[in-house]
C-alpha positions as CSV (number, residue, x, y, z in Angstrom):
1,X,-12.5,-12.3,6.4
2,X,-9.7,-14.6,7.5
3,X,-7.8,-13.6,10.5
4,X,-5.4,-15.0,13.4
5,X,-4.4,-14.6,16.9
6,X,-2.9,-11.8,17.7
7,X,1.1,-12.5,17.0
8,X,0.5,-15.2,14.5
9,X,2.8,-14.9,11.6
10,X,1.0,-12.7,8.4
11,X,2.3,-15.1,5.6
12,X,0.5,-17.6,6.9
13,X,-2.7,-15.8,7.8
14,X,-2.5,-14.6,3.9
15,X,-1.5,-18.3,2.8
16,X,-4.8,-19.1,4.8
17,X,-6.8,-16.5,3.1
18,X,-5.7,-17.6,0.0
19,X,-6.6,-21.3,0.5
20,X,-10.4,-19.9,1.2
21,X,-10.2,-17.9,-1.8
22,X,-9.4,-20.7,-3.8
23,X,-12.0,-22.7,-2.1
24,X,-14.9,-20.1,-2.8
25,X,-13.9,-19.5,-6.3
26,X,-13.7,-15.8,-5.2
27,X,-12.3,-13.3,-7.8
28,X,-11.0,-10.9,-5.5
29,X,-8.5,-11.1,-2.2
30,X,-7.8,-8.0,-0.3
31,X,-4.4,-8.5,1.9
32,X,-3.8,-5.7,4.4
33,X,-0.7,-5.7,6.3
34,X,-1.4,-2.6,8.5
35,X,1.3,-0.7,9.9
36,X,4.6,-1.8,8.3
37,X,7.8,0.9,9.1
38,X,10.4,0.9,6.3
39,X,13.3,1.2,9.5
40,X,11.7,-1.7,11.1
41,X,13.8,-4.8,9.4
42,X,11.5,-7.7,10.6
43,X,8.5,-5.7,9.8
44,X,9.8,-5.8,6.1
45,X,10.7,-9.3,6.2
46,X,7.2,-10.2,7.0
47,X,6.4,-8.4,3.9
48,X,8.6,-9.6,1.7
49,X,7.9,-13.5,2.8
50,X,4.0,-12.3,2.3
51,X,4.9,-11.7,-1.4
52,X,6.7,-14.5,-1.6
53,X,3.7,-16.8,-0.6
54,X,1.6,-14.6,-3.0
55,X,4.1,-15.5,-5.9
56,X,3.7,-19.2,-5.1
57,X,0.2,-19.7,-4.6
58,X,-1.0,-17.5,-7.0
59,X,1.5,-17.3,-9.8
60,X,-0.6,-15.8,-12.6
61,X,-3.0,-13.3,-10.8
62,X,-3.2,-10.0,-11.7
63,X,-2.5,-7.5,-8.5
64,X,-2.5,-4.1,-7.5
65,X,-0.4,-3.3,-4.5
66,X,-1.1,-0.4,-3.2
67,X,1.7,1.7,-0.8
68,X,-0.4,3.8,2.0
69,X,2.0,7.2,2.5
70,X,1.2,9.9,5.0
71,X,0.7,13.5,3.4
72,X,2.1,15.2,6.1
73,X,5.7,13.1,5.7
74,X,7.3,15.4,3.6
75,X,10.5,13.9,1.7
76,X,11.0,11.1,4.1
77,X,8.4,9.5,2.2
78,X,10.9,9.5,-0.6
79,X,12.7,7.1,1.3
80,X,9.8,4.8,2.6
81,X,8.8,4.0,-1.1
82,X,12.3,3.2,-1.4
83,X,12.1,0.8,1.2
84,X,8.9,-0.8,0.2
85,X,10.0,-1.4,-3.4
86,X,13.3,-3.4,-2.6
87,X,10.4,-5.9,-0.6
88,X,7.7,-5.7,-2.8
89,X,6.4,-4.7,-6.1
90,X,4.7,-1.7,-5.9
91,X,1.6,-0.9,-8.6
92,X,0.4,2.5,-6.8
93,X,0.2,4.8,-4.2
94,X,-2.1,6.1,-1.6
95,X,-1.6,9.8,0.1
96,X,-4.0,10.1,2.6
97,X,-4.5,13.4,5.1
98,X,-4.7,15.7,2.3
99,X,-7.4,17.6,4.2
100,X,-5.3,19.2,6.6
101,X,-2.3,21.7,6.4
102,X,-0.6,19.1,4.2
103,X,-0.3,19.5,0.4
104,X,1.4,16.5,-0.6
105,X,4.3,18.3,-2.4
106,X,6.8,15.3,-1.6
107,X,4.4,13.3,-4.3
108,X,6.1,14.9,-7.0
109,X,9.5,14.0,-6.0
110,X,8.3,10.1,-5.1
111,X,6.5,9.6,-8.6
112,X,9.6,10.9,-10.5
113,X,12.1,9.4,-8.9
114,X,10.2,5.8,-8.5
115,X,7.5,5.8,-11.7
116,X,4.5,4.6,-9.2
117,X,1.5,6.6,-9.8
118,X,-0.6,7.9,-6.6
119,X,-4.1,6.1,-7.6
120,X,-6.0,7.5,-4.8
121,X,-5.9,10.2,-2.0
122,X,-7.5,10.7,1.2
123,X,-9.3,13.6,2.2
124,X,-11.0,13.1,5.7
125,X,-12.0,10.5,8.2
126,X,-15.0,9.2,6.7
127,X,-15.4,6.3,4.2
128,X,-16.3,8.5,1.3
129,X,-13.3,10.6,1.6
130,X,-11.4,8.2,-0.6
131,X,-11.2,9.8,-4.2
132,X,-9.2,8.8,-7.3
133,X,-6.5,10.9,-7.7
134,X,-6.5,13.5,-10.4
135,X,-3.6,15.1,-11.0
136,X,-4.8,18.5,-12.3
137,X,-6.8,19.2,-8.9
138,X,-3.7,18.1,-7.2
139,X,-1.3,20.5,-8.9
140,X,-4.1,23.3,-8.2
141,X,-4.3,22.5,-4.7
142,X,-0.5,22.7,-4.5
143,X,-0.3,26.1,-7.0
């Protein structure tokens, strides 16, 4: 794990973390940048110069960048993918608090109108209640 003081800037913690990975021959770096709002401009701007140090330093990796959405958002999560993809280039989705009152139905607007597929949902609190999405339960849990 490679981390910073608190108000550091996150390119550079990744740009560290990717000098370590490098170092350690690892095969695998997970980046989490916790907590970004799509109407918070510098927040985006730290993402967007995270992906740019990404794109330098490791030009030719393959990656999966996953989008964390909030079930219970409704269609303003149409608008946060949005968002993310003018920064970033989005390989997925994540819906998490499917467990509760929420059914996810804004899903079906965000995948048609942006082509990312939801790759995993969330279901509770607990470490296993991470599943791969299937789509038939999902459209039964909605029907």
């Amino acid at each position: 794990m490679v981390k910073a003081d608190e108000g550091s800037d996150p390119a550079s913690v990744v740009f560290d973390a990717i000098r370590v990975t490098k170092e350690k021959n690892a095969d695998v770096l997970i980046c989490d940048t916790a907590g970004r709002l799509h109407n918070k401009k510098y927040l985006m701007d730290e993402l967007a110069k995270i992906q740019r140090v990404i794109n330098k330093e490791l030009p030719d990796s393959s990656r999966e960048v996953l989008l964390v959405l909030d079930g219970t958002t409704g269609q303003n999560a149409i608008l946060q993918v949005k968002a993310f993809k003018e920064v970033t280039d989005i390989t997925g989705l994540v819906l998490t608090k499917l467990d509760g009152t929420a059914k996810g139905g804004a899903c079906i607007g965000i995948v048609e109108e942006n082509q990312i597929p939801v790759k995993f949902i969330g279901v509770g609190e607990q470490i296993d209640d991470m599943e791969v999405f299937n789509s038939d339960d999902f459209l039964n849990a909605i029907i």
